[in-house]
Jmol script that loads the backbone (N, CA, C; Angstrom):
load data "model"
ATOM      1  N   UNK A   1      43.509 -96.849-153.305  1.00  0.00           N
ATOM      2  CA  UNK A   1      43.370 -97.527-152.035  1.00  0.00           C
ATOM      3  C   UNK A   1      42.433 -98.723-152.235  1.00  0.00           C
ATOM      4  N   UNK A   2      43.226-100.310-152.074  1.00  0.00           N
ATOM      5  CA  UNK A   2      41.992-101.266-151.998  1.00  0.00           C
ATOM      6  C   UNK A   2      41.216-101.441-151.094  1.00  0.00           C
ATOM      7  N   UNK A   3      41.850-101.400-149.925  1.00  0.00           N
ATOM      8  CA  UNK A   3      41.132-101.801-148.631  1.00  0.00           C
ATOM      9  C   UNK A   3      39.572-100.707-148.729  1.00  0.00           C
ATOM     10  N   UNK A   4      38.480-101.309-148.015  1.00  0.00           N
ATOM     11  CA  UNK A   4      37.563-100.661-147.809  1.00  0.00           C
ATOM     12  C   UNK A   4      36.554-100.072-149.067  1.00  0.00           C
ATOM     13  N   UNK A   5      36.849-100.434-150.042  1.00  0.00           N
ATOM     14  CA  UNK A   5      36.416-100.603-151.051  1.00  0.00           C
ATOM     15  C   UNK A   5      34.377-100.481-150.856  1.00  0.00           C
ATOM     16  N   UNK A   6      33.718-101.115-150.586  1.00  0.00           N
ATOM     17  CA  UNK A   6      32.885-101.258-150.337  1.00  0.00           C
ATOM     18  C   UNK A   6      31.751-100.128-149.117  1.00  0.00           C
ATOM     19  N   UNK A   7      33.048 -99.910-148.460  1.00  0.00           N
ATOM     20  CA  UNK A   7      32.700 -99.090-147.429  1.00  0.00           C
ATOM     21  C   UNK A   7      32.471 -97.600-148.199  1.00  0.00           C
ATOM     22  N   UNK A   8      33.674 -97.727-149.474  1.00  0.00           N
ATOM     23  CA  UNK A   8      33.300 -96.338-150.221  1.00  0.00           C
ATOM     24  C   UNK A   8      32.568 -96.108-151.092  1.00  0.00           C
ATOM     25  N   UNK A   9      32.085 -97.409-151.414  1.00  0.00           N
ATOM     26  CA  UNK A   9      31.236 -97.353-152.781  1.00  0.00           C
ATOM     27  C   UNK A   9      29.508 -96.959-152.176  1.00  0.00           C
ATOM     28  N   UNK A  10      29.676 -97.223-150.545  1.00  0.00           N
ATOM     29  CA  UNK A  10      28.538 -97.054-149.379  1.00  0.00           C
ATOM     30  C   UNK A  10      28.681 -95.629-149.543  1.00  0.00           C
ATOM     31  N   UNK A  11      29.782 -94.801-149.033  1.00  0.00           N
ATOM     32  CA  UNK A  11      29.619 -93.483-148.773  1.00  0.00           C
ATOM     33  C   UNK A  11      29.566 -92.953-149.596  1.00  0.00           C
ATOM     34  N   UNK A  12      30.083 -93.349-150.914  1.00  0.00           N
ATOM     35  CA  UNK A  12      29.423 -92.104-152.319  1.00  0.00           C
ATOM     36  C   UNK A  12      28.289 -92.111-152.737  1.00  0.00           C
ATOM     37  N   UNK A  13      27.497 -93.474-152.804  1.00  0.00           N
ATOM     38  CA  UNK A  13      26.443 -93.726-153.510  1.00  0.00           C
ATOM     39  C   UNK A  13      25.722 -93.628-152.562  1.00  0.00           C
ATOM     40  N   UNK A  14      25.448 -94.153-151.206  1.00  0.00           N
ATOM     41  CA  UNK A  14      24.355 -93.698-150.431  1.00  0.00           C
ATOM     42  C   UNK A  14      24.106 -92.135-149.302  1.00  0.00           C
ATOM     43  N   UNK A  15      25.459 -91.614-149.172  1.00  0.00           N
ATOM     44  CA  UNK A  15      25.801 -90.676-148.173  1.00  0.00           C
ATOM     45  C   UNK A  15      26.195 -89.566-148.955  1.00  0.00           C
ATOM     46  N   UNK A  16      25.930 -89.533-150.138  1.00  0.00           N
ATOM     47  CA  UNK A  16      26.400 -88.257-150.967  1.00  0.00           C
ATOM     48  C   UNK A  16      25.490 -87.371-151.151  1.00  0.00           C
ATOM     49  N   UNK A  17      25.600 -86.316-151.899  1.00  0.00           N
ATOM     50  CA  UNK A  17      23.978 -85.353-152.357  1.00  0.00           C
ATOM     51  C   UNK A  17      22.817 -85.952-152.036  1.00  0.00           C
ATOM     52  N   UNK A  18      22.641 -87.133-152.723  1.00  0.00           N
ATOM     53  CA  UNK A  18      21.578 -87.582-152.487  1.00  0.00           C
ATOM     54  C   UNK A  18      21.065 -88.283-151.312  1.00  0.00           C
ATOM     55  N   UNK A  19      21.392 -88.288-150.462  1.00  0.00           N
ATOM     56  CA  UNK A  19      21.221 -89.653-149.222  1.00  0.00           C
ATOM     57  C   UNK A  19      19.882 -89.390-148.931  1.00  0.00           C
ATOM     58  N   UNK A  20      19.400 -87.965-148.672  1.00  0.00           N
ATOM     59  CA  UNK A  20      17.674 -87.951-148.506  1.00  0.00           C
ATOM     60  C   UNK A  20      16.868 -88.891-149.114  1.00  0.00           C
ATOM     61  N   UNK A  21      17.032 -89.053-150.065  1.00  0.00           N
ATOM     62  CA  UNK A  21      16.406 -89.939-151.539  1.00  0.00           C
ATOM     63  C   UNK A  21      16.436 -91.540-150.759  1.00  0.00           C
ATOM     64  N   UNK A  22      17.403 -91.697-149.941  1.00  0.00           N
ATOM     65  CA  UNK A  22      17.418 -93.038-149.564  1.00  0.00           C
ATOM     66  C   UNK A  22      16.710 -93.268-147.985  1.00  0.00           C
ATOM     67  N   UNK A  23      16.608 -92.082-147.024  1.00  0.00           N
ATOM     68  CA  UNK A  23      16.344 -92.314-145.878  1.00  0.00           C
ATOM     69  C   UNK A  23      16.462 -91.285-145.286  1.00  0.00           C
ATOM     70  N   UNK A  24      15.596 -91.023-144.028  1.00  0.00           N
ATOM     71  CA  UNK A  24      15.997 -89.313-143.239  1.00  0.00           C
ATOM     72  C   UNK A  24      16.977 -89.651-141.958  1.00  0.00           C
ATOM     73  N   UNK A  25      17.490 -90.994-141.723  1.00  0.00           N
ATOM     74  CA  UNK A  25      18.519 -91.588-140.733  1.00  0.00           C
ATOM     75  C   UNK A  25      18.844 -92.281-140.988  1.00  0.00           C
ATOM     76  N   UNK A  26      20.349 -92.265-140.067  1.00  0.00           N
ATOM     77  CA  UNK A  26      21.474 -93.593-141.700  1.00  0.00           C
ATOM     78  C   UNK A  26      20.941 -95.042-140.862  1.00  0.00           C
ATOM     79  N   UNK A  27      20.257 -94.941-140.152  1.00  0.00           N
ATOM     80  CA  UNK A  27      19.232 -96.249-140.104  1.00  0.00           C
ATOM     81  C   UNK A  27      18.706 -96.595-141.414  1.00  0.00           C
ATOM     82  N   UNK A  28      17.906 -95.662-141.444  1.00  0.00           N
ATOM     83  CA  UNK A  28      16.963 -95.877-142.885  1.00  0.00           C
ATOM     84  C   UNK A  28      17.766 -96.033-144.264  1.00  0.00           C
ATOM     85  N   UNK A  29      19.118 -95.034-144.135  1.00  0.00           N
ATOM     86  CA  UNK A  29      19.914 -95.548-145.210  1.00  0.00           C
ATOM     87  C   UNK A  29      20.387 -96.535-145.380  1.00  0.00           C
ATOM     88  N   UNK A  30      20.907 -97.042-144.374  1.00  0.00           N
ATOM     89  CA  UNK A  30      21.517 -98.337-144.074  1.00  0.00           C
ATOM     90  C   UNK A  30      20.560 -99.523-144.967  1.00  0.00           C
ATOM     91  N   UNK A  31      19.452 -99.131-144.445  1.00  0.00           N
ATOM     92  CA  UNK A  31      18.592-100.283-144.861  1.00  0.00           C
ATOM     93  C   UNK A  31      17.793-100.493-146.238  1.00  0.00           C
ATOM     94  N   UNK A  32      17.896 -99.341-146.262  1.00  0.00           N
ATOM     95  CA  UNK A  32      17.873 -98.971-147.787  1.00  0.00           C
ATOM     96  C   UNK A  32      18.929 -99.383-149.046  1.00  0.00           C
ATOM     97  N   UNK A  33      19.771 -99.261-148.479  1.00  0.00           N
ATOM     98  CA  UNK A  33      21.121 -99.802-149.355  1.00  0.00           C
ATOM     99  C   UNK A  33      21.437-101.226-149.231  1.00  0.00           C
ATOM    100  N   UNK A  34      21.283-101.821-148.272  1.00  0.00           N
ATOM    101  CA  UNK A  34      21.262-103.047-148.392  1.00  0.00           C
ATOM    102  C   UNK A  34      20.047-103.957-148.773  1.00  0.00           C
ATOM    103  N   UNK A  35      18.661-102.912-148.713  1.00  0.00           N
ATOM    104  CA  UNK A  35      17.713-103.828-149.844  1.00  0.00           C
ATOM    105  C   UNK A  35      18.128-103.580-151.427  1.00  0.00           C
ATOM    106  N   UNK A  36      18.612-102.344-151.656  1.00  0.00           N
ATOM    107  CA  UNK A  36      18.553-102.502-152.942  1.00  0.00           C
ATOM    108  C   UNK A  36      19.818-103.215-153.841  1.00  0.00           C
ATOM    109  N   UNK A  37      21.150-103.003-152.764  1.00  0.00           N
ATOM    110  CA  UNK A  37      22.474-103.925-153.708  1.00  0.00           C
ATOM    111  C   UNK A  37      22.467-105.725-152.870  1.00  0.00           C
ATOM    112  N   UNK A  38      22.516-106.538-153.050  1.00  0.00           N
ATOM    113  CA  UNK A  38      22.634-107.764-152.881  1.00  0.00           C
ATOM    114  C   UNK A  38      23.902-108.095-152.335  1.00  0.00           C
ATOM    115  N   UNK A  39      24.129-108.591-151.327  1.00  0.00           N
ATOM    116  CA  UNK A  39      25.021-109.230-150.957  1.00  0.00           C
ATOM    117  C   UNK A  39      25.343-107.588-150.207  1.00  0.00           C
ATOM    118  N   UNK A  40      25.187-106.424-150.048  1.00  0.00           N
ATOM    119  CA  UNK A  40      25.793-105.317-149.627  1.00  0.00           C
ATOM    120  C   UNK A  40      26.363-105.838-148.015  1.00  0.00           C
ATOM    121  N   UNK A  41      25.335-105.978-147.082  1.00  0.00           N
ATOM    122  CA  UNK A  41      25.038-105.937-145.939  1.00  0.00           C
ATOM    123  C   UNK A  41      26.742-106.848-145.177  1.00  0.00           C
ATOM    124  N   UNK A  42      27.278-108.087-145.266  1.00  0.00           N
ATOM    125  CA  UNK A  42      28.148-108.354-145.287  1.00  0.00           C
ATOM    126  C   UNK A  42      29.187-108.088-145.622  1.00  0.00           C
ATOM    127  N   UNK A  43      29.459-107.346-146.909  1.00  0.00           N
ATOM    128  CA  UNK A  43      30.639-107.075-147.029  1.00  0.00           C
ATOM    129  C   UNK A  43      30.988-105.674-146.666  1.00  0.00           C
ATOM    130  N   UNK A  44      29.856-104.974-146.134  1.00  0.00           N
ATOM    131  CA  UNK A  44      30.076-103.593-145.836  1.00  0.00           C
ATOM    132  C   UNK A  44      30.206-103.675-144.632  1.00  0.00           C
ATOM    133  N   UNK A  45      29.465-104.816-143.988  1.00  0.00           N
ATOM    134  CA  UNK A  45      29.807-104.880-142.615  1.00  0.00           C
ATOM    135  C   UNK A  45      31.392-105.159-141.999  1.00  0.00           C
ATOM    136  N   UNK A  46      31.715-106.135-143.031  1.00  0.00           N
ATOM    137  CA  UNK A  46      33.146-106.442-142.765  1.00  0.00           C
ATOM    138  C   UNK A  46      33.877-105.676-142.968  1.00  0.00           C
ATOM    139  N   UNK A  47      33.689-104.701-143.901  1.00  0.00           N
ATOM    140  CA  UNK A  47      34.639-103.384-144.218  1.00  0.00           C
ATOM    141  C   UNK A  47      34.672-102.531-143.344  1.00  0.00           C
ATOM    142  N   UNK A  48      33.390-101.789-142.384  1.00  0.00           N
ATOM    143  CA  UNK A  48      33.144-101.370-141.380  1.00  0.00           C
ATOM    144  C   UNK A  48      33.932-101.833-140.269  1.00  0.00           C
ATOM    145  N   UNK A  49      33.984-103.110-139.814  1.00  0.00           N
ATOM    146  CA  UNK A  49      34.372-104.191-138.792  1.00  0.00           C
ATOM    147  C   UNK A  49      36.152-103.799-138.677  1.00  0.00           C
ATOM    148  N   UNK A  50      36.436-104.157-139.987  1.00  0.00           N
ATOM    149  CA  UNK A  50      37.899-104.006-140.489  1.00  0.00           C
ATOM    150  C   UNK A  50      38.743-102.181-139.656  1.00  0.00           C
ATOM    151  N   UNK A  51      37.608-101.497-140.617  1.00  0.00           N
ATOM    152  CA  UNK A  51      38.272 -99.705-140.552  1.00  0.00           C
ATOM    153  C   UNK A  51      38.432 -99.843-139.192  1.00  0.00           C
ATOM    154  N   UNK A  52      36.986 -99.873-138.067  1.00  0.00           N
ATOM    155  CA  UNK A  52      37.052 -99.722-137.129  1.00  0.00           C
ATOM    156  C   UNK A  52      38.253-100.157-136.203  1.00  0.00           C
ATOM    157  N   UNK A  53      38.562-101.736-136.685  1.00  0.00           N
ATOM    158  CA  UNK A  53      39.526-101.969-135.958  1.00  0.00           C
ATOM    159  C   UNK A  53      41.280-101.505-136.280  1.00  0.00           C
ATOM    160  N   UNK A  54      41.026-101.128-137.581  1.00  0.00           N
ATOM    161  CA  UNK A  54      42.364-100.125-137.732  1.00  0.00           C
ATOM    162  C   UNK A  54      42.916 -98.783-137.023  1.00  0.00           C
ATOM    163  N   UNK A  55      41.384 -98.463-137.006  1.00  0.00           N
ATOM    164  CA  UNK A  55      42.012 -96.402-136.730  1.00  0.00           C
ATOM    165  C   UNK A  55      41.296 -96.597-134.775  1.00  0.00           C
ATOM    166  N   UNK A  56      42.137 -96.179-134.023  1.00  0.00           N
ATOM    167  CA  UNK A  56      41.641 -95.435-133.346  1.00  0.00           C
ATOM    168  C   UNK A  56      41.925 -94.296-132.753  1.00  0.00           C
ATOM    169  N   UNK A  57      41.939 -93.486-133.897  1.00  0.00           N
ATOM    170  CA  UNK A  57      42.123 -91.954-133.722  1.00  0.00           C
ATOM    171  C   UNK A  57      41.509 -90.923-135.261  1.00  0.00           C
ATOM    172  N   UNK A  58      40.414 -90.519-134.189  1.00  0.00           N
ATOM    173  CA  UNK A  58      39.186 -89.936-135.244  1.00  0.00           C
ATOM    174  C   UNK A  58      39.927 -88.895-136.441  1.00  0.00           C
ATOM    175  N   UNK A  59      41.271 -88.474-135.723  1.00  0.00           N
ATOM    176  CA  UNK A  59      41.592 -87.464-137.233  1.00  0.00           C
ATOM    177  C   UNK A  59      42.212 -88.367-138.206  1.00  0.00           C
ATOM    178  N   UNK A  60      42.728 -89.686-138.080  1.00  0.00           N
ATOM    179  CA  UNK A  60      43.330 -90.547-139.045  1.00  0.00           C
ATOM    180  C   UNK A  60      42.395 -91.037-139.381  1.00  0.00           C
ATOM    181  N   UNK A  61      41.357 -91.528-139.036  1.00  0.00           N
ATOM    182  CA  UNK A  61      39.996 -92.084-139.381  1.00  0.00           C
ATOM    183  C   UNK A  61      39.703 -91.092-140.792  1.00  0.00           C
ATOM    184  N   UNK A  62      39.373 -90.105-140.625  1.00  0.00           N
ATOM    185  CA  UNK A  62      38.486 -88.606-141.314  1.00  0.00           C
ATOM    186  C   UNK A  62      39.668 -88.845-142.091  1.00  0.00           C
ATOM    187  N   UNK A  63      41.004 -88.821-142.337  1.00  0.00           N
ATOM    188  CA  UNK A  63      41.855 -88.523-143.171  1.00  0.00           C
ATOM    189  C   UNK A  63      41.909 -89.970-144.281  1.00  0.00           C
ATOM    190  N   UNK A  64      41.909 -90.893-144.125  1.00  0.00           N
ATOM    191  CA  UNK A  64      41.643 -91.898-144.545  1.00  0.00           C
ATOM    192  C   UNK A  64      39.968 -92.100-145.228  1.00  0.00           C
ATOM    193  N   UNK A  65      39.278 -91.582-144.608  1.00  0.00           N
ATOM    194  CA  UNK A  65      37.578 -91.564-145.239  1.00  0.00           C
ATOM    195  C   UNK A  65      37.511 -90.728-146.273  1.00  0.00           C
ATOM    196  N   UNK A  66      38.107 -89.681-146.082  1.00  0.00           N
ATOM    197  CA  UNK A  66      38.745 -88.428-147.390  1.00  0.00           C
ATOM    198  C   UNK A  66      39.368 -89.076-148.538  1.00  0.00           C
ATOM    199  N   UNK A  67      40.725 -89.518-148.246  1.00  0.00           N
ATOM    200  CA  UNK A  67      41.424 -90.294-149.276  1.00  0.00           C
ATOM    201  C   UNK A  67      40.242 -90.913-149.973  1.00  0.00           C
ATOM    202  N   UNK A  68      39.841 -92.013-148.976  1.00  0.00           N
ATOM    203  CA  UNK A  68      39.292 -93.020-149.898  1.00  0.00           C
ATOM    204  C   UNK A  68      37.666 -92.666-151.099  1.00  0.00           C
ATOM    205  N   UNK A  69      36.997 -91.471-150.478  1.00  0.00           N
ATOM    206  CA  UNK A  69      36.378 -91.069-151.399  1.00  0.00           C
ATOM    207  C   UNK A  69      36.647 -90.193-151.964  1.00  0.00           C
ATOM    208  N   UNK A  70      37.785 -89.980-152.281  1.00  0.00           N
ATOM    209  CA  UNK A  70      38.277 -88.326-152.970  1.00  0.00           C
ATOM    210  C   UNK A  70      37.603 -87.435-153.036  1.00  0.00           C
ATOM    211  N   UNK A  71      36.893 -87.123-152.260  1.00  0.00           N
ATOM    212  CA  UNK A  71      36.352 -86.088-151.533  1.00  0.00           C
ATOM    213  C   UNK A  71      35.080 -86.034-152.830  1.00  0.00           C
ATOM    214  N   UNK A  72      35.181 -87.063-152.682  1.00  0.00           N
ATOM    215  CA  UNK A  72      33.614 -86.857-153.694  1.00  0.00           C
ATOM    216  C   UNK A  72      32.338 -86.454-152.891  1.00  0.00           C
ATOM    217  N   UNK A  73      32.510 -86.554-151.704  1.00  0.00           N
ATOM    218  CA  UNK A  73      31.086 -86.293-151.446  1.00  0.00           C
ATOM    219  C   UNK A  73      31.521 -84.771-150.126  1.00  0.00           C
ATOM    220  N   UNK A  74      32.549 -84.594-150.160  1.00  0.00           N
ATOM    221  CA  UNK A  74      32.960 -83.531-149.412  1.00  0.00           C
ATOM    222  C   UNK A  74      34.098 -83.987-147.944  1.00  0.00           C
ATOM    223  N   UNK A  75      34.445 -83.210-147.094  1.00  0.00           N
ATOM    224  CA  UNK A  75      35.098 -83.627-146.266  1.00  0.00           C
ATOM    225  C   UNK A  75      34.375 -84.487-145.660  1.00  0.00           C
ATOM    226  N   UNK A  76      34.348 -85.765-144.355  1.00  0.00           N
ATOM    227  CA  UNK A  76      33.968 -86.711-144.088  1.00  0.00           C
ATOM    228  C   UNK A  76      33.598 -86.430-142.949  1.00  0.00           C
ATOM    229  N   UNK A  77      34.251 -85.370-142.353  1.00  0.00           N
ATOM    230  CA  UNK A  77      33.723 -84.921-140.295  1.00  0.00           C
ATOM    231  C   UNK A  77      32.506 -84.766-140.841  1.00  0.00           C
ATOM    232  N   UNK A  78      32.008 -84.713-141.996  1.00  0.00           N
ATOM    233  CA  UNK A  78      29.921 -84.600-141.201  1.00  0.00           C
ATOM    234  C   UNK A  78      29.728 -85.554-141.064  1.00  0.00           C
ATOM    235  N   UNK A  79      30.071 -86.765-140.781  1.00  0.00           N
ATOM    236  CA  UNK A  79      29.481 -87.773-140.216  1.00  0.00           C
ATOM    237  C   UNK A  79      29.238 -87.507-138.818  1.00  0.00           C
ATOM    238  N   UNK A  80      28.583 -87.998-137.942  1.00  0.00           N
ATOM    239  CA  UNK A  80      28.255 -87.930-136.605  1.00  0.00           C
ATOM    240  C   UNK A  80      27.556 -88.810-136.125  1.00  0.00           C
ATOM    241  N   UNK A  81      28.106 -89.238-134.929  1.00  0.00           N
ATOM    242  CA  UNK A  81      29.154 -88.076-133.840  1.00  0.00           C
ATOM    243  C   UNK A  81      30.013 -88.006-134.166  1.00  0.00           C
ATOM    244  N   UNK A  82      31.051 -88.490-134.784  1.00  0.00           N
ATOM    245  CA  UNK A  82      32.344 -88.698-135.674  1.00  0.00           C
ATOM    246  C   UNK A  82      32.491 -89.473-136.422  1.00  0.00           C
ATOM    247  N   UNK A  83      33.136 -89.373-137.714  1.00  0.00           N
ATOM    248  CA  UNK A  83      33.653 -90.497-138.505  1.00  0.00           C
ATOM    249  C   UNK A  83      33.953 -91.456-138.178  1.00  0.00           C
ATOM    250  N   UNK A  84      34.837 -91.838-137.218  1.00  0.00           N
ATOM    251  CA  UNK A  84      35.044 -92.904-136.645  1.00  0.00           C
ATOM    252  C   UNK A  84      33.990 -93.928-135.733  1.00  0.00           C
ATOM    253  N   UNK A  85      33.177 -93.303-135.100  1.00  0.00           N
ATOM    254  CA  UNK A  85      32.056 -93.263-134.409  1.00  0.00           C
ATOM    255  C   UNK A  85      30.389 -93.849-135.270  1.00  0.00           C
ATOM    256  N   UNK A  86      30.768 -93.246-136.469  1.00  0.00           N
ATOM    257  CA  UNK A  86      29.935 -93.409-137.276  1.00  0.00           C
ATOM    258  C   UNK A  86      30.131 -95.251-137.885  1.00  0.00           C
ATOM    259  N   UNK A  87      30.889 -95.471-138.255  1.00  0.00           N
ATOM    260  CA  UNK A  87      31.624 -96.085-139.024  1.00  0.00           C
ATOM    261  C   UNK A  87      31.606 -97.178-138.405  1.00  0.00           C
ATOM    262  N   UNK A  88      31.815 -97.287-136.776  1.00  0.00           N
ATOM    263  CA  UNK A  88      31.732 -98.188-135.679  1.00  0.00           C
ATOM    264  C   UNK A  88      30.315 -98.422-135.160  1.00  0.00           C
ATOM    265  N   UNK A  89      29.485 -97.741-135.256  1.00  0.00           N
ATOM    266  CA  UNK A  89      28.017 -97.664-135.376  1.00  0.00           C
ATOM    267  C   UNK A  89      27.598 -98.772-136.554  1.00  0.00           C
ATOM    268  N   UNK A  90      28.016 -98.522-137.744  1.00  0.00           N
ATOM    269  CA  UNK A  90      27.418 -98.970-138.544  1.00  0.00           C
ATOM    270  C   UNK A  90      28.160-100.894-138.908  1.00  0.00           C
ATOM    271  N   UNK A  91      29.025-100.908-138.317  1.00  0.00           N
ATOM    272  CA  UNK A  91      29.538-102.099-138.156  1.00  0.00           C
ATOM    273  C   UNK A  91      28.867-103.039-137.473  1.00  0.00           C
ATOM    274  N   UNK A  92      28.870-102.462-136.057  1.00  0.00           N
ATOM    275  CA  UNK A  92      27.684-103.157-134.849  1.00  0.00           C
ATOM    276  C   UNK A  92      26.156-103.111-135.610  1.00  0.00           C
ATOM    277  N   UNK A  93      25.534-101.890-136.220  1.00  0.00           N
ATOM    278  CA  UNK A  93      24.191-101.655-136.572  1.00  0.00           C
ATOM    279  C   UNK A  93      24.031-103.361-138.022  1.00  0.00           C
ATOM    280  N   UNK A  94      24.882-103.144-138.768  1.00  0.00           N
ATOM    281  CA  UNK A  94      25.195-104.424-139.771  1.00  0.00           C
ATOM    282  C   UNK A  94      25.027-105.597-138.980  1.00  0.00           C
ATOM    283  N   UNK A  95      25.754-105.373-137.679  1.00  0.00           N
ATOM    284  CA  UNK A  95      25.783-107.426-137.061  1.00  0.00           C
ATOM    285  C   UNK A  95      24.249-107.855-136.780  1.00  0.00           C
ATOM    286  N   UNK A  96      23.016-107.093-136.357  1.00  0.00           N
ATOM    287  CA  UNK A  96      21.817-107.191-135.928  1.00  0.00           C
ATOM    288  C   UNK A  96      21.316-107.886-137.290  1.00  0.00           C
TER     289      UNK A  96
END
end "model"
wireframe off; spacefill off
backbone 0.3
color backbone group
C-alpha cells in the first residue's frame, strides 16, 4: 500500500511497544516525533488530512490502519476514541 506511507511509518515507530518512551499522550507523542524526524510534521499531517478525508466509516478506517501496518503493532481499534477519530484529531492537532 503507497498511500499513507508516512502515517505508518508514525504508527509503528511512535505508537508501537514503545510509545511510552516518547510521551504519556499522543500530544506528547505527536510532538515528540516531529522534534525528532525533520520535515515529519507536514507530511504526516497531509497523510492524516488525506485518510481522514477518504474513510468515513470507522470499521474501513481500522481495516485499512491494519493493512497498512501489518499488524505490526497489533489491531488498530486501540486507538481512541476511534481510529478514525484519532487520525482526524491528529490531522487538525498537526494544522496548529
Amino acid at each position: 500500500m503507497e498511500k499513507y506511507q508516512t502515517l505508518n511509518v508514525f504508527l509503528t515507530t511512535f505508537l508501537g511497544n514503545d510509545a511510552d518512551a516518547y510521551g504519556e499522550s499522543y500530544s506528547e507523542i505527536v510532538d515528540t516525533a516531529i522534534d525528532m524526524v525533520t520535515g515529519l510534521k507536514s507530511d504526516l499531517q497531509a497523510d492524516a488530512a488525506e485518510f481522514a478525508r477518504d474513510f468515513s466509516d470507522n470499521d474501513a478506517a481500522t481495516k485499512c490502519l491494519n493493512k497498512l501496518t501489518n499488524g505490526d503493532i497489533g489491531d488498530m481499534s486501540f486507538l481512541r476514541p476511534s481510529p478514525l477519530e484519532f487520525v482526524t484529531w491528529l490531522s487538525v492537532y498537526l494544522k496548529q
